[in-house]
Residue frames as qw, qx, qy, qz and C-alpha x, y, z in Angstrom:
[[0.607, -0.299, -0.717, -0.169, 11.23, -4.32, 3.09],
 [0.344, -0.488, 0.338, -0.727, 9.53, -3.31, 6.33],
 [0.835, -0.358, -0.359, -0.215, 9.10, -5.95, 8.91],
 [0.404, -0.639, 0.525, -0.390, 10.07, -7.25, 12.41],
 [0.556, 0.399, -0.717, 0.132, 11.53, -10.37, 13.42],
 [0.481, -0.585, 0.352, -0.551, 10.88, -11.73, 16.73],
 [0.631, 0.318, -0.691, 0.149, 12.60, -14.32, 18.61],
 [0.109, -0.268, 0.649, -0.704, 13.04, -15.49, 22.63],
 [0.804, -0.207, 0.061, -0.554, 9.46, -17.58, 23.21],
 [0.469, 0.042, -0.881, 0.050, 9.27, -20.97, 24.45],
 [0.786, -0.475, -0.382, -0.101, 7.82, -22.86, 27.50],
 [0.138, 0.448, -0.532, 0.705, 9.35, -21.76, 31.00],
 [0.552, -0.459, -0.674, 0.175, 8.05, -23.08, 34.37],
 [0.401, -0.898, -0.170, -0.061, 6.32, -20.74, 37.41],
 [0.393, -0.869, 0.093, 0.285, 9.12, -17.76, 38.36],
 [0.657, -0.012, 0.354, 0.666, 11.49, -18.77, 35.85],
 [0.023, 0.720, -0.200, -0.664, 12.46, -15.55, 32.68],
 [0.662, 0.311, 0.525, 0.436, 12.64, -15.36, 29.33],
 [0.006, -0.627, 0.158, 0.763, 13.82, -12.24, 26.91],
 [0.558, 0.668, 0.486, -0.080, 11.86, -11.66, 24.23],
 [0.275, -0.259, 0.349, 0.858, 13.46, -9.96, 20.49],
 [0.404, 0.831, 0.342, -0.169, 11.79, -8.22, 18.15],
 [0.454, -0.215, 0.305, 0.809, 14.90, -7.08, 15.49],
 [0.576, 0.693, 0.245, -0.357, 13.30, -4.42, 13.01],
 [0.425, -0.099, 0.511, 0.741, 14.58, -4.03, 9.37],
 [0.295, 0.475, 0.591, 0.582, 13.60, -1.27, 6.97],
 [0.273, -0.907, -0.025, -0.320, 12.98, 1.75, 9.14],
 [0.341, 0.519, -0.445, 0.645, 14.36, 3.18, 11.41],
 [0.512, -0.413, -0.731, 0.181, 14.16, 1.95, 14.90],
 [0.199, -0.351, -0.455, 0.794, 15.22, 4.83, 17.27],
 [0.276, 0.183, -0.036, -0.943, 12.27, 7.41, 15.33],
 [0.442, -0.372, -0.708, -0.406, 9.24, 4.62, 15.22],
 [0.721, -0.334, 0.327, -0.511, 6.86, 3.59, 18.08],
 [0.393, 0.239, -0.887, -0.035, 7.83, -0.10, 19.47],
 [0.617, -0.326, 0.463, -0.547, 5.20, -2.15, 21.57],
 [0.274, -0.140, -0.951, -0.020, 4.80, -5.79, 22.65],
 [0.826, -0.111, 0.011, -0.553, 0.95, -7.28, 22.79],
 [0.059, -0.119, 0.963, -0.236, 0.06, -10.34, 24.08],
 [0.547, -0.032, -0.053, -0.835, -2.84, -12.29, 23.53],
 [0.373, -0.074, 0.862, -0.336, -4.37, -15.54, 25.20],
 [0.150, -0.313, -0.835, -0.427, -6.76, -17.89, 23.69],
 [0.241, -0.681, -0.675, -0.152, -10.57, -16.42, 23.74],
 [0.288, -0.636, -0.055, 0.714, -8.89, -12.93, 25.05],
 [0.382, 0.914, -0.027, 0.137, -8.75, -9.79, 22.93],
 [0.594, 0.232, -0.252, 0.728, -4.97, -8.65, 22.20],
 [0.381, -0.922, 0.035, 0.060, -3.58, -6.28, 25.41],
 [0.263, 0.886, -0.237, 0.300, -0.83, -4.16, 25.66],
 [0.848, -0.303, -0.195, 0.388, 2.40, -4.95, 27.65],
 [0.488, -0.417, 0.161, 0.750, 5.10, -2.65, 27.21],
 [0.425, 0.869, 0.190, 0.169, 5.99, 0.34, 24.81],
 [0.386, -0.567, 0.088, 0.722, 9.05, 2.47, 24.08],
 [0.361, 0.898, 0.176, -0.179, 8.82, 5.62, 22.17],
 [0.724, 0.508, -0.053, 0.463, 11.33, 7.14, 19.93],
 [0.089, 0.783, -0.458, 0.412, 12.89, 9.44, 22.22],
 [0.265, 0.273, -0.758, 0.530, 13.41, 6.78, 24.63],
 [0.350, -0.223, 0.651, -0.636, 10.51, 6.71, 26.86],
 [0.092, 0.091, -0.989, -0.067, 8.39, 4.09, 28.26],
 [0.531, -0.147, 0.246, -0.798, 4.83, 2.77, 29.17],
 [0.125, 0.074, -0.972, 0.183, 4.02, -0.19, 30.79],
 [0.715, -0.224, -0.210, -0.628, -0.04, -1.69, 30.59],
 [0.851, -0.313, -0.399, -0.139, 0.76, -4.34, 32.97],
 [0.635, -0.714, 0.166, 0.243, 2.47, -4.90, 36.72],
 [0.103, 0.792, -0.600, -0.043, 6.69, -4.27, 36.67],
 [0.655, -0.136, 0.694, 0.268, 7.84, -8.03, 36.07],
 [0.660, 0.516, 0.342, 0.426, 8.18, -6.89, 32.19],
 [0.128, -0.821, 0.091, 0.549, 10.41, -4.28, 31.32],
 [0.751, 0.473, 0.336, 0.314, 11.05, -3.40, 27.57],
 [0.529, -0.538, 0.304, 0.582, 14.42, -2.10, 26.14],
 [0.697, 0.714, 0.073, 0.003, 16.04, -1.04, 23.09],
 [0.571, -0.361, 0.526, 0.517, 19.88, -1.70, 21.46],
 [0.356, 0.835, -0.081, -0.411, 19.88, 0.86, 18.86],
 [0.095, -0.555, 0.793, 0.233, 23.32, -0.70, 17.65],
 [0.215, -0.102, 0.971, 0.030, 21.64, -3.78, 17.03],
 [0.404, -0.052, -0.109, -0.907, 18.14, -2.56, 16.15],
 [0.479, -0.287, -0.755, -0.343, 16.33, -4.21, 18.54],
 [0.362, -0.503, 0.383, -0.685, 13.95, -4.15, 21.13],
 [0.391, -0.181, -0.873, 0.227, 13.52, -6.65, 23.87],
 [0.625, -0.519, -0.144, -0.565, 11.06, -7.70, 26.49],
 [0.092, 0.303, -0.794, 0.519, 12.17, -8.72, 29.70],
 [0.693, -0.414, -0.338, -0.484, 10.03, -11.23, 31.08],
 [0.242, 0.079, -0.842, 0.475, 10.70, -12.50, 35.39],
 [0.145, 0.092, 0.860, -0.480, 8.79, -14.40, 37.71],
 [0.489, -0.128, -0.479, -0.717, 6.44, -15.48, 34.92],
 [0.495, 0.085, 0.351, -0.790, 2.85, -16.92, 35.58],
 [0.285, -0.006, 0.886, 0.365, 0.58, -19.04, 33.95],
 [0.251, 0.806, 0.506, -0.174, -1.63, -16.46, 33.18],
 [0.076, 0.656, -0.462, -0.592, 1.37, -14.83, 31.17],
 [0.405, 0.222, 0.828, 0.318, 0.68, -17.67, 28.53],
 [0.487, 0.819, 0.089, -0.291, 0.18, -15.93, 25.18],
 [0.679, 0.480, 0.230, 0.505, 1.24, -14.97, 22.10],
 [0.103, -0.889, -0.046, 0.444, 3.14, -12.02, 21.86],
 [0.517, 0.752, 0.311, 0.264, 3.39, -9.95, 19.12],
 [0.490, -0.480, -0.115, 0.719, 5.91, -7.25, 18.21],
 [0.411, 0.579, 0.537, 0.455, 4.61, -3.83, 16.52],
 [0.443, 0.116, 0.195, 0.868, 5.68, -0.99, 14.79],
 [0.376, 0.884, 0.213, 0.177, 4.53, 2.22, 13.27],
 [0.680, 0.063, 0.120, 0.721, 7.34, 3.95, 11.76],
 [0.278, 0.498, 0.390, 0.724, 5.72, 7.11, 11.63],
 [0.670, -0.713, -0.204, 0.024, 5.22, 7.24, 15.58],
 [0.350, 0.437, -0.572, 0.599, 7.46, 8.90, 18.01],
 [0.335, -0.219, 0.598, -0.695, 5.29, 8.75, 21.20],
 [0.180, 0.010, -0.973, -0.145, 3.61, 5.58, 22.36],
 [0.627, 0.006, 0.125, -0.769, -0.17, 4.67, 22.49],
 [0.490, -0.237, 0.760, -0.355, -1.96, 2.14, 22.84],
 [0.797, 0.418, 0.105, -0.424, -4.54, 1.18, 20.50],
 [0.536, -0.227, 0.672, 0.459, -3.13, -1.78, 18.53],
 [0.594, 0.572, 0.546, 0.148, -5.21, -1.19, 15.44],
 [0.350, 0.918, -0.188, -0.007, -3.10, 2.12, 14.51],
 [0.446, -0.428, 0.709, 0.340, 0.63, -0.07, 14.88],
 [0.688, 0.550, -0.272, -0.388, 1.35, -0.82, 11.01],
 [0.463, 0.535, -0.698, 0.111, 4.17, -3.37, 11.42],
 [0.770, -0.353, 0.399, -0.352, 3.65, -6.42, 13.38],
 [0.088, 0.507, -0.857, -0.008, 5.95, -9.18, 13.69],
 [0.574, -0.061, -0.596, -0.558, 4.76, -12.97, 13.76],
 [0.743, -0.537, 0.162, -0.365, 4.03, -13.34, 17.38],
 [0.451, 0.298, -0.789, 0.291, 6.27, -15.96, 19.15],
 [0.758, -0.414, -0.444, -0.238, 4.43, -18.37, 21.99],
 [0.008, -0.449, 0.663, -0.599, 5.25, -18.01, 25.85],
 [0.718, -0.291, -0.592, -0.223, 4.08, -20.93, 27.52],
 [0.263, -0.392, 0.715, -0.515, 3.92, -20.91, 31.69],
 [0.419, -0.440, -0.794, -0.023, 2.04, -24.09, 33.28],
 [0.642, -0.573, -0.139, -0.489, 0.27, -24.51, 35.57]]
């Protein structure tokens, strides 16, 4: 059974943090592509973060997200500090298992986890 798992959302107030999970099961984490999207009401989904199978990264927005991986544990987190309230979204964690370098496009990620709500006021 292929799927992701994603944990760490809730409601946080202006500057505050929150770490996002994403646990996979049925592949293999350290030889997939991992990325977290994010997507706002009446927005199209956008990239945040990516880490490839050998380890590297690529970041589609500013450096207050930074996204990790704990092979041992097979997961990847999202580090989230000195949120916004224009970080309010879902955010999604997804896969392809058959990726080692990371891209963007979400419509080639096969594995996508059920999104978990990050809420900043205003």
């Amino acid at each position: 059974q292929v799927q992701l798992v994603e944990s760490g959302g809730g409601l946080v107030q202006p500057g505050g943090s929150l770490r996002l999970s994403c646990t996979a099961s049925g592949f293999t984490l350290d030889y997939s592509v991992i990325a977290w999207f994010r997507q706002a009401p009446g927005k199209e989904r956008e990239g945040v973060s990516c880490i490839g199978g050998n380890g590297g990264t690529t970041n589609y927005v500013d450096g207050r997200f930074t996204i990790s991986r704990d092979s041992a544990k097979k997961t990847v987190y999202l580090q989230m500090n000195s949120l916004k309230p224009e970080d309010t979204a879902v955010y999604y964690c997804a896969a392809d298992p058959s990726a080692f370098l990371c891209f963007r496009e979400p419509n080639f990620y096969t594995v996508w986890g059920q999104g978990t709500q990050v809420t900043v006021p205003s």
